[in-house]
C-alpha distance (Angstrom), angle and dihedral (degrees) to the residues before:
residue distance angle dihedral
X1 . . .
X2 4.08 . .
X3 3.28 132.5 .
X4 3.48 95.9 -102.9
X5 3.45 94.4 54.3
X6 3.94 96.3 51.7
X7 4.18 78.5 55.5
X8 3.69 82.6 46.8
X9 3.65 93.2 55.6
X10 3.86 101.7 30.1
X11 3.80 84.8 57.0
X12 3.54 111.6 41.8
X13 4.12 115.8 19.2
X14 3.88 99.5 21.3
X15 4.11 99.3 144.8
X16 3.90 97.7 -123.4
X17 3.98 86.8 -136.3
X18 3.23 90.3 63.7
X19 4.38 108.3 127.3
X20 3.76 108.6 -111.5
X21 3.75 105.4 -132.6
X22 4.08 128.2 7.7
X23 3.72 132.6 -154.8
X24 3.65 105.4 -143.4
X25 3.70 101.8 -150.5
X26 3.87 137.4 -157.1
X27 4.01 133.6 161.6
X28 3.46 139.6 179.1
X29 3.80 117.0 -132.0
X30 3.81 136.2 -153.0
X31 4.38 88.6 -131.5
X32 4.01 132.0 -26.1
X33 3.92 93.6 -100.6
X34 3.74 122.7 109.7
X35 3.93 95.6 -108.0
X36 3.83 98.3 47.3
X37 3.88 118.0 105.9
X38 3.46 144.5 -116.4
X39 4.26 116.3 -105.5
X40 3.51 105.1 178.1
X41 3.73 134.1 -5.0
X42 4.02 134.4 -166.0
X43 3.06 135.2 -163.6
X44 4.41 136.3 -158.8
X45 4.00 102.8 -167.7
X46 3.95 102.1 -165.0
X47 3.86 136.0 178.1
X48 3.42 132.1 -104.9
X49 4.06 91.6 -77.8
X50 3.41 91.8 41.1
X51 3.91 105.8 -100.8
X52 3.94 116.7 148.9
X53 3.63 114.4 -95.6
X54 3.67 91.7 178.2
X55 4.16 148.1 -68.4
X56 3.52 142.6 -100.5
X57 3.64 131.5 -164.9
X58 3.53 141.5 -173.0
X59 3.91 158.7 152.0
X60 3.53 130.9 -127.9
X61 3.49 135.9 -161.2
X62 3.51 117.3 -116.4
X63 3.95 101.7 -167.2
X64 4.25 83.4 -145.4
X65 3.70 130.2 66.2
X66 3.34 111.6 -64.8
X67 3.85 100.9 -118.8
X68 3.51 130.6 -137.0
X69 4.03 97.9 13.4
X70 3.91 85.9 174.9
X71 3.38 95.2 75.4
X72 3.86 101.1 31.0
X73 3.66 102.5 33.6
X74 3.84 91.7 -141.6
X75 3.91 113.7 136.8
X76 3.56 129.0 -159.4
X77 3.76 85.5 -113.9
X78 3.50 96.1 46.4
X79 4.40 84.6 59.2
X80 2.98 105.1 35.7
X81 3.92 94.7 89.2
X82 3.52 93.3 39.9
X83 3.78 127.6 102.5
X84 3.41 130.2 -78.2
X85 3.84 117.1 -117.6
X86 3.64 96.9 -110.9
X87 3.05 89.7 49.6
X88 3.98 98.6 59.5
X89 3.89 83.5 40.9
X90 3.84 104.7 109.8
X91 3.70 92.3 34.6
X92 4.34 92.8 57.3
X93 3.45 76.0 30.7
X94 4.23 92.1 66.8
X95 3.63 91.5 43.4
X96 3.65 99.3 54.4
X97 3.61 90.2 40.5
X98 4.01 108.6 118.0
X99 3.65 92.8 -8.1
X100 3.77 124.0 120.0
X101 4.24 101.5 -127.5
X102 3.59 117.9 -124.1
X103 3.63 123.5 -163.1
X104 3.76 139.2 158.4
X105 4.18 105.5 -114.7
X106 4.24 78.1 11.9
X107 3.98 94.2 -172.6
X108 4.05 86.8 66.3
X109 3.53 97.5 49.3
X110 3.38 98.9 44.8
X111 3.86 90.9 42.9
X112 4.51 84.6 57.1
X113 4.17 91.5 48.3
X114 3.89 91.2 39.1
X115 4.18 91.9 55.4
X116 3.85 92.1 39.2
X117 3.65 90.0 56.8
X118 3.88 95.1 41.5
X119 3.93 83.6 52.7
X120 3.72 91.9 53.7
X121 3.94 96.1 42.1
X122 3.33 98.4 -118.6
X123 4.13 128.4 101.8
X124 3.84 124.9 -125.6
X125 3.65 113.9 -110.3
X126 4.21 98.4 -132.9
X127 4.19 112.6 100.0
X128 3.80 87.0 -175.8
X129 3.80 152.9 34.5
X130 3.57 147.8 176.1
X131 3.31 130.6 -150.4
X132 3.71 126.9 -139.6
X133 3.69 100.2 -138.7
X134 3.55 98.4 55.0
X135 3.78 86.4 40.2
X136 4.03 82.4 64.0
X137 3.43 95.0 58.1
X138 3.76 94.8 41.5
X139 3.67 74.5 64.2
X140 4.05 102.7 37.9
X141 3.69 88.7 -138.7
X142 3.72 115.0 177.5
X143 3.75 101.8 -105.4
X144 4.08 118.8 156.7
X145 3.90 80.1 -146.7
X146 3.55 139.7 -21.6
X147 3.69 111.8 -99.7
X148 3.73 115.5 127.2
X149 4.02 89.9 -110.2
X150 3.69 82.8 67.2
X151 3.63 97.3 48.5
X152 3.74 96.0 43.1
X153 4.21 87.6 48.5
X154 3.49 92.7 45.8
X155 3.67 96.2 63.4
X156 3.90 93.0 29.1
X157 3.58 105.0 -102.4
X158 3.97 121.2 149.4
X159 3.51 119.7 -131.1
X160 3.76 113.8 -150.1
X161 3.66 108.1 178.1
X162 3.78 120.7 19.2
X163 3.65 122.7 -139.3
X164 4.12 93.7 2.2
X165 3.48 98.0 134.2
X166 4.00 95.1 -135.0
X167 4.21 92.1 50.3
X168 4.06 92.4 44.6
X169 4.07 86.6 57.2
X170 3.58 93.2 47.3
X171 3.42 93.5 49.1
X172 3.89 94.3 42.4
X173 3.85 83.5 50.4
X174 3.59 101.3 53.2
X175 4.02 89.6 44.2
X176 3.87 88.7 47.0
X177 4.02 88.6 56.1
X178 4.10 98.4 77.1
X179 3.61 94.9 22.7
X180 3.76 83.6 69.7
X181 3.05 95.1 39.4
X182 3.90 97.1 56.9
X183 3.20 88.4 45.2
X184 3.82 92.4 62.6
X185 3.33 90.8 42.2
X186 3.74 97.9 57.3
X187 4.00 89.3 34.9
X188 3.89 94.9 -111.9
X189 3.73 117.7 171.8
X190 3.73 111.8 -121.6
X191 4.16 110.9 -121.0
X192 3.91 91.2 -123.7
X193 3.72 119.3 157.6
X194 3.42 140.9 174.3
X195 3.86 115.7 -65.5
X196 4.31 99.5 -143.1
X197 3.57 127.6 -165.8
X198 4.16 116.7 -106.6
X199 3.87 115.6 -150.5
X200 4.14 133.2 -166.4
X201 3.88 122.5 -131.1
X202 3.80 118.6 -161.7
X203 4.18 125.1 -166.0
X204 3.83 81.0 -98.1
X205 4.61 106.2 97.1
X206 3.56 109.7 -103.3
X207 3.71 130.6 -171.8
X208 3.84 107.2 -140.2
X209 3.71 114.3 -111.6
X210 3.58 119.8 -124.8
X211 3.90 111.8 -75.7
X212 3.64 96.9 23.2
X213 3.92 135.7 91.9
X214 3.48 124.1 -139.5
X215 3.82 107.3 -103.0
X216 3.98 124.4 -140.0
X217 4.15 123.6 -114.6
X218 3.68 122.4 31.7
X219 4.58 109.7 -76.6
X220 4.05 88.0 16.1
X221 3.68 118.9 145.3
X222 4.13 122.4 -154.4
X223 3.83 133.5 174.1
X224 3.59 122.1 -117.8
X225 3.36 98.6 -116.0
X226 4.07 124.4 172.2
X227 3.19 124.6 165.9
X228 4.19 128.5 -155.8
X229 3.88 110.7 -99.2
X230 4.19 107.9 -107.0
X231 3.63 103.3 -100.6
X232 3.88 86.0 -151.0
X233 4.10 131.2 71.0
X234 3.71 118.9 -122.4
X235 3.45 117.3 -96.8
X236 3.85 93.3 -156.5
X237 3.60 134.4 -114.9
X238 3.67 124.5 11.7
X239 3.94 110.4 -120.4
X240 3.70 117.2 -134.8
X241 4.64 106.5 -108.1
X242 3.48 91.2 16.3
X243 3.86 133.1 104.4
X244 3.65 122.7 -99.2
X245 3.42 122.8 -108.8
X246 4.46 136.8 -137.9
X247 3.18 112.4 -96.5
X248 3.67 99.7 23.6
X249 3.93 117.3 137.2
X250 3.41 107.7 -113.9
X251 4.60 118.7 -174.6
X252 3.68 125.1 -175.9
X253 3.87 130.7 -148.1
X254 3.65 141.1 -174.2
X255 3.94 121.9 8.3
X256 3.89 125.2 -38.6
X257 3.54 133.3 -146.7
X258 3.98 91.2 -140.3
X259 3.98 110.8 56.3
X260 4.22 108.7 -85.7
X261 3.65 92.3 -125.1
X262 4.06 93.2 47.0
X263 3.51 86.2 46.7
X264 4.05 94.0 55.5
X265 3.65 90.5 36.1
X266 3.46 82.9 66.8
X267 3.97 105.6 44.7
X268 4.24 82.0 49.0
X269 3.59 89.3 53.6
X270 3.82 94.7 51.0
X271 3.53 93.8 49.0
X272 3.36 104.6 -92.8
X273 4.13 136.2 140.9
X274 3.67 108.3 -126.9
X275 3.68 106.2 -163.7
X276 3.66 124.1 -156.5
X277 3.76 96.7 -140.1
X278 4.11 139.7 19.2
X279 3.34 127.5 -92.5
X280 3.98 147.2 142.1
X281 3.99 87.3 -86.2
X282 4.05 87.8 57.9
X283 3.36 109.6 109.0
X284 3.99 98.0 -168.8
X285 3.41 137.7 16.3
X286 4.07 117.7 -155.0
X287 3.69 120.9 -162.4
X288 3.49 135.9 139.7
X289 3.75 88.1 -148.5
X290 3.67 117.8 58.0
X291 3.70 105.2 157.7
X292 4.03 83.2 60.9
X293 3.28 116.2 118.3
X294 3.67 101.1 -132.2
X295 3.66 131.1 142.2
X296 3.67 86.0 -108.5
X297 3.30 97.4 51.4
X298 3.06 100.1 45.1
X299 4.10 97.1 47.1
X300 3.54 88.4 52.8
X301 3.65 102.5 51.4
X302 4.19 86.8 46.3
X303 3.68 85.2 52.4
X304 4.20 98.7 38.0
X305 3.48 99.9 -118.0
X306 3.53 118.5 156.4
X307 3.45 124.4 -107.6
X308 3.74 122.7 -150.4
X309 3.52 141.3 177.0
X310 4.05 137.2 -96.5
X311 4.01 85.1 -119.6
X312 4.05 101.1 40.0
X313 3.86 79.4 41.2
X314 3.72 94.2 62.4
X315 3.79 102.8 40.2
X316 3.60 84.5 57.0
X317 3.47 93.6 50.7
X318 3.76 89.0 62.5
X319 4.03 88.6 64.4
X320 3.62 111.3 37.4
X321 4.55 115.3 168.5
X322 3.25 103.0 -130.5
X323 4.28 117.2 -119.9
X324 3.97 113.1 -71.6
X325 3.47 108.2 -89.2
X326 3.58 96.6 27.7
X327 3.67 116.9 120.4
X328 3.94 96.7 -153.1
X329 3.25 133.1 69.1
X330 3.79 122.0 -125.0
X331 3.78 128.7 -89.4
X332 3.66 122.2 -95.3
X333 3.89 99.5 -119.3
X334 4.01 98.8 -114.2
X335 4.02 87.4 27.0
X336 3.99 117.1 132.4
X337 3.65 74.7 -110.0
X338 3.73 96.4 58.2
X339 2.98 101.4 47.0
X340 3.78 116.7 35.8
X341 4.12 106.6 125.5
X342 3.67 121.0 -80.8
X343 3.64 114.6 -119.7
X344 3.76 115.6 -96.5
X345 4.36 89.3 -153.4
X346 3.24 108.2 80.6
X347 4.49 114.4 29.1
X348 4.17 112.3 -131.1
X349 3.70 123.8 -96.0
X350 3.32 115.2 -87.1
X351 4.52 102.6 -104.7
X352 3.27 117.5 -93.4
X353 3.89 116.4 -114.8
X354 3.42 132.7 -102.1
């Protein structure tokens, strides 16, 4: 893409929606499980059209061993001097700050930041991010698979120094630049969700601060998640060929190709009940492994609930009947419709339970 045609787009088909500023967002991590540590974290702060602003980079102090220091290169003696993560808080803090946080595999990296901030008592700044996988199939690009050294190749950018923490964000930021771009151009709706505070429970009683849940098993984390109550009953059971209806209670199981939370974003949005567990009120179970022998699965198949597909679940997301009685039909998810901001005056019902 020219210069003239970023102009182009920037001038004449920039979605108004659009975020105004992003963080792009990489860190380097002492393991994958939830109570390993941050080591060094970068970060790309871009405008609105996703030109560099300027970068940030630094180490942290882990107070453990720092993990797999084949991949990362960072030695216990190479940390041990460095700062502390509370005490690079208010600086990552400022960068965040405003900013929607973009990340390749998003959830994880947000997940990291989230805990490290929980463990300093203080809360990250970001309310959203995006993350630049499912941003690639937003945009069906033709990726053999979805690592970052795909992305970056794909649209020609050199990567000088895997998994350094400060070259991974550039290179996520200059691969981020005409993905959004294309997207704009094409009038793609950016996978943003909701950036929600983690928190740590010890053996020790704890009353739950404001905004958090209580989380089960001694060290666990869990996002504060609530959901708005369906404004629509449940029509009952979804029938197999036909097209789904509001209201209808819709669980998931098992992993999806499309982020979970996008993916019930998106069943909200169209006016559907997603439902947290299975039972004889569920109208629809979606998996993309039925033979598994979850609790889910198995539930709905004692019950005869249907099960469904990610991919049969998302073209009939496209053409949800709206509720009986209900003179309009539902919102496209991604529709102006869809996804015209939620009012910030009045907070959403609690969900009703199953």
């Amino acid at each position: 893409m020219t210069m003239l045609d970023d102009r182009t787009t920037a001038a004449t088909a920039w979605p108004a929606a659009y975020p105004e500023g992003y963080a792009v967002v990489d860190v380097e991590t002492t393991g994958l499980a939830r109570d390993d540590r941050i080591i060094s974290a970068a970060v790309y702060r871009l405008d609105a059209l996703g030109n560099v602003e300027d970068h940030w980079y630094t180490l942290v102090n882990p107070e453990r061993d720092p993990g797999p220091v084949w991949i990362h290169g960072l030695t216990s003696d190479v940390l041990e001097g460095a700062p502390l993560f509370g005490e690079i808080a208010v600086e990552f803090a400022e960068r965040l700050d405003g900013r929607v946080l973009v990340a390749h595999n998003a959830i994880f990296d947000w997940s990291m930041i989230a805990r490290e901030y929980a463990r300093a008592q203080r809360t990250a700044p970001t309310r959203q991010r995006l993350c630049t996988i499912a941003l690639s199939k937003e945009l069906r690009l033709p990726l053999p698979n979805f690592k970052l050294e795909s992305l970056a190749a794909h649209f020609g950018v050199v990567q000088q120094r895997a998994h350094h923490a400060l070259d991974d964000a550039r290179v996520l930021a200059e691969a981020f630049r005409p993905s959004l771009h294309s997207a704009a151009r094409d009038g793609v709706r950016l996978p943003l969700l909701e950036c929600r505070p983690l928190t740590e429970w010890s053996d020790s009683p704890v009353t739950p601060r404001i905004g958090y849940q209580a989380s089960y098993g001694q060290g666990s984390w869990r996002a504060s998640r609530k959901r708005p109550a369906c404004p629509h009953p449940n029509p009952g059971r979804y029938e197999v060929g036909g097209p789904l209806t509001q209201g209808m209670r819709v669980a998931f199981s098992g992993d999806t190709s499309v982020e979970r939370e996008l993916l019930e974003d998106r069943a909200i949005e169209a006016g559907l009940h997603v439902a947290t567990s299975v039972s004889r009120l569920t109208s629809l179970l979606v998996t993309n492994d039925p033979e598994a022998s979850t609790s889910k699965t198995v539930r709905a198949k004692s019950h005869g609930t249907p099960v469904i597909d990610e991919a049969a679940f998302t073209q009939l997301l496209r053409d949800v009947a709206p509720a009986p009685g209900s003179a309009e039909p539902a919102p496209a998810p991604g529709s102006a419709a869809a996804t015209a901001p939620r009012s910030a005056a009045a907070p959403a019902p609690a969900p009703a339970s199953e």
